[in-house]
VOBA-1610 file (N, C-alpha, C; in pm, whole numbers, padded with zeros to 5 digits, always signed):
BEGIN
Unk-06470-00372+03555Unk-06351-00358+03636Unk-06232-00326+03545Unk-06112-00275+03586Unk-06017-00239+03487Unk-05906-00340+03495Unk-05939-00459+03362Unk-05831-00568+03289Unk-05737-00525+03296Unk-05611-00630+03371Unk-05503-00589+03332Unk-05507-00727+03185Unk-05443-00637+03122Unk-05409-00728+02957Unk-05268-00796+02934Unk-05199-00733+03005Unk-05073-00813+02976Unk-05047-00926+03021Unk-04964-00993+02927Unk-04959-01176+02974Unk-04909-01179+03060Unk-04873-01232+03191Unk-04761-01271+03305Unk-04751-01425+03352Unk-04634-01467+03378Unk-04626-01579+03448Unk-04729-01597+03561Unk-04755-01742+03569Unk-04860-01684+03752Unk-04791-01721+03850Unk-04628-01717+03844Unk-04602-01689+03990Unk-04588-01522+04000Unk-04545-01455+03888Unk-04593-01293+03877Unk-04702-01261+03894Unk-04801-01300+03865Unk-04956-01251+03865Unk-04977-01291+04000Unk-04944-01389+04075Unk-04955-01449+04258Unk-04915-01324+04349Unk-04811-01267+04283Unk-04700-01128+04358Unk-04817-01057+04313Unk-04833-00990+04209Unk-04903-00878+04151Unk-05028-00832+04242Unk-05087-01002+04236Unk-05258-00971+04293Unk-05241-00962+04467Unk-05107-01003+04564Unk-05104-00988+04696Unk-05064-00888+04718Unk-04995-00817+04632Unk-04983-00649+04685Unk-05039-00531+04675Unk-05162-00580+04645Unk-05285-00482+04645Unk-05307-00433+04797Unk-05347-00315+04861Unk-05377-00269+04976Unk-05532-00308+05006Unk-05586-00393+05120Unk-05690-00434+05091Unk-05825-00307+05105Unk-05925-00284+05028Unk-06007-00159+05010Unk-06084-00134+05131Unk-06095-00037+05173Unk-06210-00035+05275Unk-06321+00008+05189Unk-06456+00014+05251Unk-06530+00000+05207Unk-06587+00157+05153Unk-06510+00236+05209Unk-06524+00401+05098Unk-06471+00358+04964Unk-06377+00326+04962Unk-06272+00259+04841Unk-06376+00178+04756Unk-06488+00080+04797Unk-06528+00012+04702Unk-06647+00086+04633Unk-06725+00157+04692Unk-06848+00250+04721Unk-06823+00313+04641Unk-06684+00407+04635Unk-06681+00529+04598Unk-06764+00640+04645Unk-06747+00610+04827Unk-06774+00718+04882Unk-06697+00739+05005Unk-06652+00840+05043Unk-06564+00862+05140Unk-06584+00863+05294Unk-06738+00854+05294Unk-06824+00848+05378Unk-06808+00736+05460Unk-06791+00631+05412Unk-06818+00477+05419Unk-06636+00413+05450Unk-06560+00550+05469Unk-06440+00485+05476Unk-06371+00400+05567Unk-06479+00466+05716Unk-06410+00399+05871Unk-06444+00275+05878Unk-06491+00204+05757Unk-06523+00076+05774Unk-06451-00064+05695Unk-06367-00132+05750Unk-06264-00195+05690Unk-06290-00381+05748Unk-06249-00426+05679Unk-06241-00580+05670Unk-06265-00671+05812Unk-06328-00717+05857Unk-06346-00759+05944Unk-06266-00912+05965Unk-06253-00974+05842Unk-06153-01077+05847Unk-06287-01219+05844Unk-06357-01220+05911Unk-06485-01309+05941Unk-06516-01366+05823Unk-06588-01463+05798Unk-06592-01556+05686Unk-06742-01629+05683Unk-06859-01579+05816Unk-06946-01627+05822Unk-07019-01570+05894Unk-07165-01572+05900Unk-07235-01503+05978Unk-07378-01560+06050Unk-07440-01538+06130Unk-07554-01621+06195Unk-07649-01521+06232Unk-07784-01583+06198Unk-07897-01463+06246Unk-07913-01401+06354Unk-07960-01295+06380Unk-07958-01188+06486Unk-08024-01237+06601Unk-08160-01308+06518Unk-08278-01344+06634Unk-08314-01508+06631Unk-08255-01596+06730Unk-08266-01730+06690Unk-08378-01761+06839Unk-08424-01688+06896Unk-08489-01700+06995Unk-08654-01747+06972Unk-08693-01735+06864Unk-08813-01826+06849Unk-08765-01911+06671Unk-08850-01979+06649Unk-08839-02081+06554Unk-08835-02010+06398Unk-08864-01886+06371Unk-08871-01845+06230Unk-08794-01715+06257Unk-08672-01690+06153Unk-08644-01573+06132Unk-08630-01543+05983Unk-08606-01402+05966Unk-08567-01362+05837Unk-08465-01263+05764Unk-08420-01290+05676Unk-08315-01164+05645Unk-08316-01105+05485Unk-08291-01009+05462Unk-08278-00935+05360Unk-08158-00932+05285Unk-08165-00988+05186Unk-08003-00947+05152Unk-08034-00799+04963Unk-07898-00717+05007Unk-07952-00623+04908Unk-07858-00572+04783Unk-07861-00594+04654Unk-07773-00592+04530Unk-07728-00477+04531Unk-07577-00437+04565Unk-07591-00260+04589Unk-07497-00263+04451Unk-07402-00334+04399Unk-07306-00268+04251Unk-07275-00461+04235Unk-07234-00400+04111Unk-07183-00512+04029Unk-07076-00446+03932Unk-06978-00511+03920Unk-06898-00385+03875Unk-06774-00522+03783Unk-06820-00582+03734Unk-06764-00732+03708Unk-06769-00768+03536Unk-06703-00817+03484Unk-06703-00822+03336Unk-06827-00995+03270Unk-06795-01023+03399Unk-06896-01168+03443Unk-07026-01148+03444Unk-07023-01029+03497Unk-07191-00976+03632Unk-07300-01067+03551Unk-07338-01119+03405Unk-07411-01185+03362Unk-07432-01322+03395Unk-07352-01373+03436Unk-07304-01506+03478Unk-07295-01493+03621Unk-07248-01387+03701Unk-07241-01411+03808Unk-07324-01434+03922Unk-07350-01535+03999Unk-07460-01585+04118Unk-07406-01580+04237Unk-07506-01572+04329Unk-07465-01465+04492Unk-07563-01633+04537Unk-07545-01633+04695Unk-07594-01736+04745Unk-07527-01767+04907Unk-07600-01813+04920Unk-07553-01819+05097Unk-07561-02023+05109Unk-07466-02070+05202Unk-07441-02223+05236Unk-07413-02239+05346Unk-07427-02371+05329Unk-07465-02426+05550Unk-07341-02471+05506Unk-07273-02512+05650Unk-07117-02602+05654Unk-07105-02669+05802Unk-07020-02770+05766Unk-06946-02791+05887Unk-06882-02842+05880Unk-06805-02943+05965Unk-06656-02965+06005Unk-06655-03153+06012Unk-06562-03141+05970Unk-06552-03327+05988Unk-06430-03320+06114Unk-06351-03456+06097Unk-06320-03519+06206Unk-06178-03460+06242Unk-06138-03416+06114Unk-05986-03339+06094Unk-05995-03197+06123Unk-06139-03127+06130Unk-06155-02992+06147Unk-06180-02937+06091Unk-06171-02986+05897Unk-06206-02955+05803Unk-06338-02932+05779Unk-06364-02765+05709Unk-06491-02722+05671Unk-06535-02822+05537Unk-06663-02905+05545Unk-06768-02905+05447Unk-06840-02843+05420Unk-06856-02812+05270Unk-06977-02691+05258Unk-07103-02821+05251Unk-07256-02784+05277Unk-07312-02869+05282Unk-07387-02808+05143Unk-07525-02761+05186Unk-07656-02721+05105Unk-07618-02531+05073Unk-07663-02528+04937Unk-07673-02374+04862Unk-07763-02336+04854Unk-07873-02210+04844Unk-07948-02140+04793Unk-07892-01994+04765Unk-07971-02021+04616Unk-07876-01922+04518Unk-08032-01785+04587Unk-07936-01647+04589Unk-08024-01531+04602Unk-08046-01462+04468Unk-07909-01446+04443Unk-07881-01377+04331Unk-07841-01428+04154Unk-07930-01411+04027Unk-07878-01477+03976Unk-07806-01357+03841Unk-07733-01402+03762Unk-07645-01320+03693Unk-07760-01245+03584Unk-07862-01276+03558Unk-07987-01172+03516Unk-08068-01058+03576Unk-07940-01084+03735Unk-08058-00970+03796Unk-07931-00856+03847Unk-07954-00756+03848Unk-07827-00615+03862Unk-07871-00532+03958Unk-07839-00428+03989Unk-07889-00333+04069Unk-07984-00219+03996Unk-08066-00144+04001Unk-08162-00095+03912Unk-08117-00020+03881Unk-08042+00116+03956Unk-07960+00185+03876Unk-07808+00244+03944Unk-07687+00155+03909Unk-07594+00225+04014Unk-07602+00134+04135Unk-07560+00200+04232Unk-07595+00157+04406Unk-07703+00167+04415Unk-07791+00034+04386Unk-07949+00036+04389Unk-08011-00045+04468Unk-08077-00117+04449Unk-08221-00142+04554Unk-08230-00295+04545Unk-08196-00338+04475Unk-08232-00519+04413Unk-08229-00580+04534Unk-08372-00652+04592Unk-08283-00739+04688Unk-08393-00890+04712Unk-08330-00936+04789Unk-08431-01110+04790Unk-08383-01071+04960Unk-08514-01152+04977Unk-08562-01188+05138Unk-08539-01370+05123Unk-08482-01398+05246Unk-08479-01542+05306Unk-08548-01582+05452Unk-08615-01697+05410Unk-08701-01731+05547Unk-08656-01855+05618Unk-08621-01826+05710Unk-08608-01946+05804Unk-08687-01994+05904Unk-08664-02159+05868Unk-08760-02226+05973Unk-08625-02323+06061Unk-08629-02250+06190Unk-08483-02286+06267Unk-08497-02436+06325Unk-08662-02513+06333Unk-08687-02618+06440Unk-08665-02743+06265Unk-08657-02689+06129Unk-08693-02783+06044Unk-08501-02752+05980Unk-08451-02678+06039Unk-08317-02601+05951Unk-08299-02584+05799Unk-08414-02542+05774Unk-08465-02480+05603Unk-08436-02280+05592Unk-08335-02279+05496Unk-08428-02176+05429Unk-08484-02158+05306Unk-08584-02052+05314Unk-08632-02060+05181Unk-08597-01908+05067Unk-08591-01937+04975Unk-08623-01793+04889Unk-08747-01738+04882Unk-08754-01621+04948Unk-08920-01599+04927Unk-08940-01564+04784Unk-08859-01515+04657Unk-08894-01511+04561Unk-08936-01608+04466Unk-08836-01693+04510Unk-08871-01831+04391Unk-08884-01976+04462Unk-08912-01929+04618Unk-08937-02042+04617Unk-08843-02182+04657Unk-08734-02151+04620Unk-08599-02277+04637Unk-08595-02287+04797Unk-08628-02411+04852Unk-08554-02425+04979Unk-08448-02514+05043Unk-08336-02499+05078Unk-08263-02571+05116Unk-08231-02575+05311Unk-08163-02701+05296Unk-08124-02711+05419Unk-08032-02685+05486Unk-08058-02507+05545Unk-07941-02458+05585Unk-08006-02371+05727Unk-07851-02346+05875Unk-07939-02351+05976Unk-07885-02167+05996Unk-07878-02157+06139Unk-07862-02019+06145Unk-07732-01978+06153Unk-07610-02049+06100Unk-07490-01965+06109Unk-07478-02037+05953Unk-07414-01920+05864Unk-07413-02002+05700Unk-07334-01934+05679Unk-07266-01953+05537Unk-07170-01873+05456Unk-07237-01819+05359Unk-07145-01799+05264Unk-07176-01673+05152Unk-07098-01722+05018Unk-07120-01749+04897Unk-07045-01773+04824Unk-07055-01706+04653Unk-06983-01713+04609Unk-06980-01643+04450Unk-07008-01792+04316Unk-07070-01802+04227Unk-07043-01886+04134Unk-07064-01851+04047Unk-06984-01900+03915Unk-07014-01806+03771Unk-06950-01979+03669Unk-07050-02064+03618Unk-07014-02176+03544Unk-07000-02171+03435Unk-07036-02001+03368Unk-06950-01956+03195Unk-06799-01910+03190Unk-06805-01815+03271Unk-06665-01776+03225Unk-06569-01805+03286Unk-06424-01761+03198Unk-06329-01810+03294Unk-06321-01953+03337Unk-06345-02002+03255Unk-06341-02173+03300Unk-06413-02214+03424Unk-06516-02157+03441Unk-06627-02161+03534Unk-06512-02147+03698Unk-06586-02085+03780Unk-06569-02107+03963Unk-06627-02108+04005Unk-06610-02123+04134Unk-06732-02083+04268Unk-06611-02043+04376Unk-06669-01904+04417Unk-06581-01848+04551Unk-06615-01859+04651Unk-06595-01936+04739Unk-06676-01969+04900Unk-06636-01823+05026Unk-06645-01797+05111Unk-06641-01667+05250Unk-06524-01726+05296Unk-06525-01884+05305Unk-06420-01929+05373Unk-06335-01952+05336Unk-06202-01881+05299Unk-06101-01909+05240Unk-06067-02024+05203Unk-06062-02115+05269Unk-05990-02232+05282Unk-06023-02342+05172Unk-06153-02315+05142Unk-06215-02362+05057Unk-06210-02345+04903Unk-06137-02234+04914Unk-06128-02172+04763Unk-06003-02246+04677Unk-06026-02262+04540Unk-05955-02331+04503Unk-05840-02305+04500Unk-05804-02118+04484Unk-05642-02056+04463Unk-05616-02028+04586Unk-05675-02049+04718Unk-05619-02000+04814Unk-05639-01845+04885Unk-05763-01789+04767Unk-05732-01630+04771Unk-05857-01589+04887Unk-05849-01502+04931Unk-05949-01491+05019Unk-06086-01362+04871Unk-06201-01420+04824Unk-06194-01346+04745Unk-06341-01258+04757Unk-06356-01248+04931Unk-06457-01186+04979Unk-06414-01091+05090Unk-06451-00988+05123Unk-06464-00902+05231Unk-06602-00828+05299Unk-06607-00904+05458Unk-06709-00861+05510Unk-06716-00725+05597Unk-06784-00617+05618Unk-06758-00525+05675Unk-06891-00544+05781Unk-06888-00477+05879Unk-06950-00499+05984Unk-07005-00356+05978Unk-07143-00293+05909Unk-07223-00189+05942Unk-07325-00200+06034Unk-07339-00271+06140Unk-07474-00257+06230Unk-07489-00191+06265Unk-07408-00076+06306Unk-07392+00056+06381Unk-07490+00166+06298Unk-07516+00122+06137Unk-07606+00200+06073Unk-07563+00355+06103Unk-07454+00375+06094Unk-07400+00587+06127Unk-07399+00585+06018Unk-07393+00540+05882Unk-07382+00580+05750Unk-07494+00534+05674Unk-07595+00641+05628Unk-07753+00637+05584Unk-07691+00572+05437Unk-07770+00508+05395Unk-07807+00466+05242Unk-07750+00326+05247Unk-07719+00237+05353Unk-07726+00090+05323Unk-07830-00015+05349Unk-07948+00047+05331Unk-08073-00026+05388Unk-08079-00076+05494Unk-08031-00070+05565Unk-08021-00097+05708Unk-07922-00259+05716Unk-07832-00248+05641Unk-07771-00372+05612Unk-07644-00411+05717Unk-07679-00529+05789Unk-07599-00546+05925Unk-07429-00590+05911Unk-07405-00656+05787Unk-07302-00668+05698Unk-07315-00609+05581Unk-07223-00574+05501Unk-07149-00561+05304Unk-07056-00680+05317Unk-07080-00723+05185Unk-07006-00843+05177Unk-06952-00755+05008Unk-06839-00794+04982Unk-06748-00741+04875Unk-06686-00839+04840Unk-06757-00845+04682Unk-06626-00975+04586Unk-06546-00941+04526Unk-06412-01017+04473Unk-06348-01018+04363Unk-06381-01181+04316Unk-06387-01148+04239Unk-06462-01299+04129Unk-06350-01332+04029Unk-06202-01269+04010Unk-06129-01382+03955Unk-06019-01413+04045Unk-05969-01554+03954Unk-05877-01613+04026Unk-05716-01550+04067Unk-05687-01561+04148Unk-05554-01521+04239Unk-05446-01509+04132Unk-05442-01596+04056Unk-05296-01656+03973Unk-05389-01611+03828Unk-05467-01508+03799Unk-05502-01461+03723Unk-05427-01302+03665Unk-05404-01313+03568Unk-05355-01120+03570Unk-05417-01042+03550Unk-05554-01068+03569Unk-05655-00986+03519Unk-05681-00882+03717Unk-05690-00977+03802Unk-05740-00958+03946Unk-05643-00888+03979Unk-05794-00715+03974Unk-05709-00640+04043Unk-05735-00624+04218Unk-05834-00705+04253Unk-05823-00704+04423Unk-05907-00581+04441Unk-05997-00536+04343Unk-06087-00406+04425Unk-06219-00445+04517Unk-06263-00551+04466Unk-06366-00640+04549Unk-06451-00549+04473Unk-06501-00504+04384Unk-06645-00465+04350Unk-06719-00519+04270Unk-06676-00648+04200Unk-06754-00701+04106Unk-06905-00743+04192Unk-06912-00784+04275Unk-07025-00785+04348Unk-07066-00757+04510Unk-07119-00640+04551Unk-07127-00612+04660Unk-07309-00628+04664Unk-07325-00678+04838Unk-07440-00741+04872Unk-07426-00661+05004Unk-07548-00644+05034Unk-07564-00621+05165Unk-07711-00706+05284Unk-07648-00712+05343Unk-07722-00841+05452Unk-07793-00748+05581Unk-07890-00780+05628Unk-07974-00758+05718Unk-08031-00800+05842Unk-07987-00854+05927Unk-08041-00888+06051Unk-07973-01031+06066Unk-07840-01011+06062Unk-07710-01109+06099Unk-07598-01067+06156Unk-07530-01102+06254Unk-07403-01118+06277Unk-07288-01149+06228Unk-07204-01093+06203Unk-07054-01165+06195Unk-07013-01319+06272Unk-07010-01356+06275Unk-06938-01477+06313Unk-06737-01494+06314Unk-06693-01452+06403Unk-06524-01427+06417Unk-06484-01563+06413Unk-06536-01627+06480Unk-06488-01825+06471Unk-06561-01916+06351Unk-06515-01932+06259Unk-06627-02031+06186Unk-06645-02129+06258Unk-06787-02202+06282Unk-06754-02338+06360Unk-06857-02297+06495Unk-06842-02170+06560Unk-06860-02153+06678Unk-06971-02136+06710Unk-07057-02139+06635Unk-07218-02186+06657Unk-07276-02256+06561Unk-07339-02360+06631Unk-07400-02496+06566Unk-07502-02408+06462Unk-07469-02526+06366Unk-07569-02469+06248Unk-07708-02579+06223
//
């Protein structure tokens, strides 16, 4: 991604990184093709098909574009709400780990997840990890080397700077060939808000998801 290097105060670097125009998703791609598709605002998403007891989804490594990308881990989490309204994140399973990239460019990398909806597990079909998470989950970023380690959660609120540091785009419509048939793009920026480095392009890690919904309400279907 392109460092900014110069030192700044971070109530300057707070200004700097909110007046970025937020990217649509031609903008992150670098294709112009992909432009009519812009931020959906959503922060969570739930499987397509909850109508019998097992479903599954694809999620797919399309760029990494991040000075981290070695360190950086992709992963989806169950949540819910306590008594104040407040989101808990509950259980993680990591998809992605910072040893694995796209093969070449906008490529192919991807992990499958299995769900068992009557036990609220999923599993990694690659390795195996299963946690207890149901059919509406989040999405989160973690990187525990650099940068004084983070983790970026979907749901804003949760994040430690306040920054929103994901964008979901809503492709189900599939009119634009070459996203594997991916029902969301999810788009990171992986540093912090009050950083001067964050330039707000969201490409350090883009994922694409398969046979899920958006979710506009967090909360609004039981997980």
């Amino acid at each position: 991604m392109n460092m900014k290097t110069t030192l700044c105060a971070a109530a300057l670097c707070l200004s700097s990184a909110s007046a970025f125009a937020v990217p649509n998703l031609g903008d992150i791609l670098g294709d112009g093709s992909y432009s009519g598709y812009t931020d959906t605002g959503y922060e969570s998403v739930a499987l397509t098909d909850d109508s019998n007891t097992n479903d599954d989804i694809t999620a797919f490594l399309f760029l990494e574009f991040a000075g981290f990308k070695d360190n950086n881990n992709f992963g989806i989490y169950d949540f819910s709400y306590d008594g104040s309204g407040n989101l808990v994140v509950g259980d993680t399973l990591e998809l992605f780990s910072g040893s694995q990239s796209p093969s070449t460019g906008f490529g192919t990398t991807d992990a499958s997840v299995h769900f068992d909806l009557l036990a609220g597990t999923a599993t990694n079909a690659s390795t195996g990890d299963t946690s207890n998470i149901g059919r509406n989950f989040g999405f989160y970023l973690e990187n525990t080397v650099d940068n004084g380690g983070f983790t970026w959660y979907s749901h804003t609120a949760n994040n430690s700077d306040g920054f929103d540091h994901m964008l979901m785009f809503d492709t189900s419509d599939n009119a634009v060939s070459g996203l594997g048939g991916s029902d969301v793009i999810l788009a990171f920026e992986d540093l912090c808000n009050t950083d001067c480095r964050n330039d707000s392009d969201f490409n350090d890690m883009v994922v694409g998801i398969s046979d899920v919904v958006p979710v506009p309400e967090p909360g609004t279907l039981a997980s």
